[in-house]
C-alpha positions as a Markdown table, in Angstrom:
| # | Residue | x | y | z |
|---|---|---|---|---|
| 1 | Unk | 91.0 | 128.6 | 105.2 |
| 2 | Unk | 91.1 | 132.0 | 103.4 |
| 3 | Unk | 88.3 | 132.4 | 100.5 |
| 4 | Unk | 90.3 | 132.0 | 97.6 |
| 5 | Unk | 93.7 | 130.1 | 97.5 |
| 6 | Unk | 96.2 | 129.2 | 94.2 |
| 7 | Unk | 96.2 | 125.6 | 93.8 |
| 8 | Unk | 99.6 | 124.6 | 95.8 |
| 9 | Unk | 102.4 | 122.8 | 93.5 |
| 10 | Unk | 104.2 | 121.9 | 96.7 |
| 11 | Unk | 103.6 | 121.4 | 100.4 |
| 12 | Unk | 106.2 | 124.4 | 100.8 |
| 13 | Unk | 103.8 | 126.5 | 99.3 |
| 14 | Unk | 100.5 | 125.2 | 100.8 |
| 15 | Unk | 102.1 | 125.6 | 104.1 |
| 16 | Unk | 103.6 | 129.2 | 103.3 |
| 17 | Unk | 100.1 | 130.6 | 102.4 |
| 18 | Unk | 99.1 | 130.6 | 105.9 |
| 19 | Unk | 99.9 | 132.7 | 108.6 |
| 20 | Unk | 103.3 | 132.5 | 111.0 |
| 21 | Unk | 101.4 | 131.0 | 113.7 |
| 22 | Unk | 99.6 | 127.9 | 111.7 |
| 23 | Unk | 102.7 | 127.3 | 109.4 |
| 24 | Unk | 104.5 | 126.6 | 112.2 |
| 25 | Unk | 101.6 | 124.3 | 113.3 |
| 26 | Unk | 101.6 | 122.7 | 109.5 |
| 27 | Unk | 105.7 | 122.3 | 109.8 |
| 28 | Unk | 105.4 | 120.7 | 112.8 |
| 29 | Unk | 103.0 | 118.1 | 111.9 |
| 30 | Unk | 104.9 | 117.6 | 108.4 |
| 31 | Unk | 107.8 | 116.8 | 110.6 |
| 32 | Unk | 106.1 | 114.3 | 113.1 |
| 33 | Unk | 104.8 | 112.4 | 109.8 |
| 34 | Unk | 108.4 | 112.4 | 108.2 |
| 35 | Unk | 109.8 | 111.1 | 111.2 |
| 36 | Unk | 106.8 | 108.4 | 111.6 |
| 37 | Unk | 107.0 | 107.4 | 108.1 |
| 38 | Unk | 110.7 | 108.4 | 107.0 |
| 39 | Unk | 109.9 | 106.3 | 103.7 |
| 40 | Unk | 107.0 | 107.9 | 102.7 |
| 41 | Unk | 107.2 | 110.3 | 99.6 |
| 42 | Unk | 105.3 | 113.4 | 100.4 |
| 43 | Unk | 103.3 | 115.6 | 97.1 |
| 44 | Unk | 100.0 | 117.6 | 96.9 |
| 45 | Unk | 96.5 | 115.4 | 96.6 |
| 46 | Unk | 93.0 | 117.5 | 96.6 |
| 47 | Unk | 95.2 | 120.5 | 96.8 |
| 48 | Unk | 96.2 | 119.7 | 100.5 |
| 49 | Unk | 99.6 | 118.0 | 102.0 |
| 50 | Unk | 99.4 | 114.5 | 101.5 |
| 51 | Unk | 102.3 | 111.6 | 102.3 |
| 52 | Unk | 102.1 | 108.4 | 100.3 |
| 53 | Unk | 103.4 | 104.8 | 101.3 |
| 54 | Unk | 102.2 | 102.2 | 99.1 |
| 55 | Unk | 99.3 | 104.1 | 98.7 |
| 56 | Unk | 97.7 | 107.3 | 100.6 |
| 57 | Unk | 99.0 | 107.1 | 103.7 |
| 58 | Unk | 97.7 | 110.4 | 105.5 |
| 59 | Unk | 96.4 | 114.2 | 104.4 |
| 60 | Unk | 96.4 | 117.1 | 106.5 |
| 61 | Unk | 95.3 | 120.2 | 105.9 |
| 62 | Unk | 94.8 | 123.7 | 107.6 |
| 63 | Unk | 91.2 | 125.3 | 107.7 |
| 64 | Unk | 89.8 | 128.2 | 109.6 |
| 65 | Unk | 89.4 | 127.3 | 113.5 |
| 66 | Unk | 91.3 | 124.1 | 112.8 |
| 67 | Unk | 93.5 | 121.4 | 111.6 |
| 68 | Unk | 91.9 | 119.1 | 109.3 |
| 69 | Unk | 94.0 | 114.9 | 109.6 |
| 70 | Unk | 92.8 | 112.3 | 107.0 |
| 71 | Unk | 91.7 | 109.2 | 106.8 |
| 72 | Unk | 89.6 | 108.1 | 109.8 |
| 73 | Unk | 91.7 | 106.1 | 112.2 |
| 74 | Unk | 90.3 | 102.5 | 111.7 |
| 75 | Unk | 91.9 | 99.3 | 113.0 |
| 76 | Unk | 93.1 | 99.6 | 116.6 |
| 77 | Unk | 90.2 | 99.9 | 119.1 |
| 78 | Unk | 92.5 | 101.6 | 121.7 |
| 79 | Unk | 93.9 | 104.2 | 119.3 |
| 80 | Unk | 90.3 | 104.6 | 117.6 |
| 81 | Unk | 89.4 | 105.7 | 121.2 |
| 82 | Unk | 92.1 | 108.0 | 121.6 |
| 83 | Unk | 91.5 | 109.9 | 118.4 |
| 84 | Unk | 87.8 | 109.9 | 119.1 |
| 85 | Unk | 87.3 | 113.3 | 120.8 |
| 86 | Unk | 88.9 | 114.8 | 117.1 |
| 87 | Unk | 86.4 | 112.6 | 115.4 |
| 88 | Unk | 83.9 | 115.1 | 112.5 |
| 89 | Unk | 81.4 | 114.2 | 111.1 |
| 90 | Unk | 82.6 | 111.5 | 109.1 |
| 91 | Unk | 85.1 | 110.4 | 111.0 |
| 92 | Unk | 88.1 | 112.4 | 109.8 |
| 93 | Unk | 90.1 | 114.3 | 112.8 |
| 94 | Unk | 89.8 | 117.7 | 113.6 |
| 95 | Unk | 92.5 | 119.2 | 115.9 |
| 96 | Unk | 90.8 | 123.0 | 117.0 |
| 97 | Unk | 93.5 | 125.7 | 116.5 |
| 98 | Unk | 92.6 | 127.4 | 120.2 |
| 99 | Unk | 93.9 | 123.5 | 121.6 |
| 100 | Unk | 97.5 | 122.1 | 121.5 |
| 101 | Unk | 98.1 | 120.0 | 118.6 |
| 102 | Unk | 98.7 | 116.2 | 119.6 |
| 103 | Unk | 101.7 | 115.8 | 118.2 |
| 104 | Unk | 101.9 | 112.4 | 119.8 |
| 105 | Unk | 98.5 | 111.2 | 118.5 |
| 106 | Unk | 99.4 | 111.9 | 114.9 |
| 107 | Unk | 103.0 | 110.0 | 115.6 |
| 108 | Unk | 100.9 | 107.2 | 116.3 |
| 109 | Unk | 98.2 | 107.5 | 113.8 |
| 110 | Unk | 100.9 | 107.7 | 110.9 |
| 111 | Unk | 102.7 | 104.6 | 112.6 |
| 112 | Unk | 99.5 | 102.7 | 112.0 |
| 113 | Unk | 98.8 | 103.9 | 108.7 |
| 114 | Unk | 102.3 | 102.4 | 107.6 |
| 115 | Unk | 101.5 | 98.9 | 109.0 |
| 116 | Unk | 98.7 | 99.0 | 107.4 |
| 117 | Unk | 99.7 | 100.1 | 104.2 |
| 118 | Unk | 102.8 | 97.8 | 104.2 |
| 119 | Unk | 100.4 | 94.5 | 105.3 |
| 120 | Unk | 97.5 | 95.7 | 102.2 |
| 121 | Unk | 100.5 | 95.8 | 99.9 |
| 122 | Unk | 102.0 | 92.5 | 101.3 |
| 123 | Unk | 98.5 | 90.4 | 100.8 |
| 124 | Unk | 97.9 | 92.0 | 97.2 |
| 125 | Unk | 101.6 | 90.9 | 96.2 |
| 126 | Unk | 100.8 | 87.3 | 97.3 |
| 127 | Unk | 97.0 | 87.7 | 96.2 |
């Protein structure tokens, strides 16, 4: 990220403090979460993009050499695997900017994130 950055009041604005080449990275993984997750609301959480579906569903944000993708995929062994090779430090992805973006992963990651946000909400209703 650049040293100092305004807090963003929207995701327009986090994504349009970046240059051409990584907004059109940030669009296109706003878009792949809105069509994942067309009922999620999306708003600005630790200063960063962040879409909400009965809680936090996923953040993303931009950084130096690459694309930061919150929480840690837990849940599904085979897509735990997948995302793996993104895996930091404590689990949160990291897509490198001098790589293609997968696009697809994310699709799926979000997708998970909803069932599991929708099933949590479910079993605290009936709780």
């Amino acid at each position: 990220m650049a040293t100092v950055r305004a807090t963003p009041q929207s995701v327009d604005q986090y994504i349009a403090s970046f240059s051409p080449e990584v907004q059109a990275i940030l669009e296109k993984i706003r878009l792949t979460i809105r069509n994942a997750a067309p009922d999620a609301q999306e708003t600005i959480s630790y200063n960063i993009p962040t879409f909400t579906l009965k809680g936090i569903l996923v953040h993303f944000a931009a950084f130096k050499k690459h694309i930061g993708f919150f929480p840690p995929v837990r849940g599904d062994a085979r897509l735990e695997k997948a995302a793996s090779i993104y895996a930091g430090e404590k689990g949160n992805l990291r897509f490198p900017l001098d790589q293609p973006i997968p696009y697809g992963l994310i699709e799926r990651l979000v997708k998970l994130r909803v069932k599991q946000n929708l099933l949590k909400a479910r079993a605290s209703r009936k709780g």
